[in-house]
C-alpha positions in Angstrom: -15.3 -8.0 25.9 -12.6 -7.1 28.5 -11.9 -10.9 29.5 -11.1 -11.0 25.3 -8.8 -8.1 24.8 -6.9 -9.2 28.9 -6.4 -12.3 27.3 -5.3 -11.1 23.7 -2.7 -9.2 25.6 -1.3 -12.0 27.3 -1.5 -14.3 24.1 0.8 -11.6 22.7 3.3 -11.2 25.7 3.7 -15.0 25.9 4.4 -15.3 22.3 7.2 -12.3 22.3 8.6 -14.3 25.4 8.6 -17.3 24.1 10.3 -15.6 20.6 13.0 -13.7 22.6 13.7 -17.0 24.8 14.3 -19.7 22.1 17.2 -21.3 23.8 17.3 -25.2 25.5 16.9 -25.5 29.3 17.3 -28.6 31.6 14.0 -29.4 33.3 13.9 -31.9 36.6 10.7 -34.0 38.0 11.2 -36.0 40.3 13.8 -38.7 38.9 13.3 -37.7 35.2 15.1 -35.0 33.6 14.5 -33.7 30.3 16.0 -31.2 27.8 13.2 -28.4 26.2 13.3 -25.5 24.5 12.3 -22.9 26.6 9.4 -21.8 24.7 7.3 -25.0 25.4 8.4 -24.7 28.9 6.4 -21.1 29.0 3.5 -22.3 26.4 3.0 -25.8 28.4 2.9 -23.7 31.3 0.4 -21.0 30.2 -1.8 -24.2 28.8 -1.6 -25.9 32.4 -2.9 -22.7 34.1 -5.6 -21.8 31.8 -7.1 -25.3 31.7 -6.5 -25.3 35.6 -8.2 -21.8 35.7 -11.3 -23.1 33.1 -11.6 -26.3 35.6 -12.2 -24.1 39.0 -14.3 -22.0 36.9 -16.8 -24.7 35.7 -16.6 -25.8 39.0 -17.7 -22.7 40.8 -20.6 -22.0 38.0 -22.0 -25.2 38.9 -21.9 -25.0 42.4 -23.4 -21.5 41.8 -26.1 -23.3 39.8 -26.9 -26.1 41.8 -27.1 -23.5 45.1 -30.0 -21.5 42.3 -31.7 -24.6 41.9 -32.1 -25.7 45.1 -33.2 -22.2 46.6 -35.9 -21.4 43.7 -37.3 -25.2 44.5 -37.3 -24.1 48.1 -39.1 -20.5 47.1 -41.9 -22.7 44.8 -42.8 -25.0 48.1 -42.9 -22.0 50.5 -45.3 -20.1 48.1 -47.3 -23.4 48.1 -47.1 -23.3 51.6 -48.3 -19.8 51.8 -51.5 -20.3 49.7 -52.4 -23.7 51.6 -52.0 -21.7 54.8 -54.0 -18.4 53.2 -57.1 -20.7 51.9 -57.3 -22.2 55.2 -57.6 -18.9 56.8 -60.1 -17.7 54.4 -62.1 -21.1 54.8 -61.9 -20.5 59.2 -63.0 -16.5 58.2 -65.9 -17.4 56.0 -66.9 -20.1 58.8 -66.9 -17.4 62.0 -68.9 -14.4 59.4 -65.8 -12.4 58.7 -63.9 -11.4 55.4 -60.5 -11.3 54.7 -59.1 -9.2 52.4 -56.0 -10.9 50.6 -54.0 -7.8 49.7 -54.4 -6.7 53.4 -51.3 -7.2 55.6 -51.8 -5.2 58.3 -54.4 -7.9 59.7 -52.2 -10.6 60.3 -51.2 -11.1 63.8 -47.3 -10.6 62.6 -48.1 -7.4 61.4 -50.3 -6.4 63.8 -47.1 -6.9 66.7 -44.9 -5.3 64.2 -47.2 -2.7 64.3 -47.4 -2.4 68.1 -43.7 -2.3 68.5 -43.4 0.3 66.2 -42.1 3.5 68.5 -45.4 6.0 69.4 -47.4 3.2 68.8 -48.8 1.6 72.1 -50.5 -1.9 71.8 -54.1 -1.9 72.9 -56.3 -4.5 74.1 -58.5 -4.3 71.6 -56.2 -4.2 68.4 -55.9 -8.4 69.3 -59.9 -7.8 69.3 -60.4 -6.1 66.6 -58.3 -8.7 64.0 -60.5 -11.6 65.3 -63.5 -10.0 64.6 -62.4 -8.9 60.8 
């Protein structure tokens, strides 16, 4: 809704310019030189920087896009990843008698040394013990 009223506003200070400044300039490119009215000079010019501002734009939304896409394929293998790797620890837990509780982070050894390094905490012996055995 902003975007809509900034750009209504401009709409309407072009047009007054373009009203106020109805005379004939001399325009120059290059070798060519041509003879306008002013107020296509300023509405060719507004036309060249909005399409100019729709085409970077369209080009940053699809970049933006494309970067989405390629991250949430990336998320969907990790998480396939993560359950491969979870069953197999399940399948070595139910193979040496223990249980492993899936909801349970604190067992894994990644949370068991974030644990340890955790200040007041000192890392036992047997806390490297005691997860093998769960």
């Amino acid at each position: 809704m902003p975007f809509m009223i900034v750009s209504a506003v401009v709409a309407v200070l072009v047009a007054i310019l373009a009203i106020q400044n109805s005379m004939m300039v001399d325009l120059t490119l290059f070798m060519w030189s041509f003879r306008l009215n002013l107020v296509l000079v300023v509405l060719i010019s507004v036309i060249c920087g909005l399409l100019l501002g729709l085409a970077w734009g369209i080009m940053v939304k699809t970049k933006g896009m494309w970067r989405m896409r390629k991250l949430n394929e990336q998320i969907s293998l990790l998480e396939e990843d993560k359950r491969i790797l979870r069953d197999k620890v399940e399948q070595l837990l139910k193979a040496q008698g223990g249980v492993m509780d899936v909801n349970d982070t604190a067992t894994t050894p990644a949370a068991a040394a974030v644990t340890a390094s955790k200040p007041g905490s000192a890392p036992s012996a047997g806390d490297a013990n005691a997860f093998m055995k769960k």
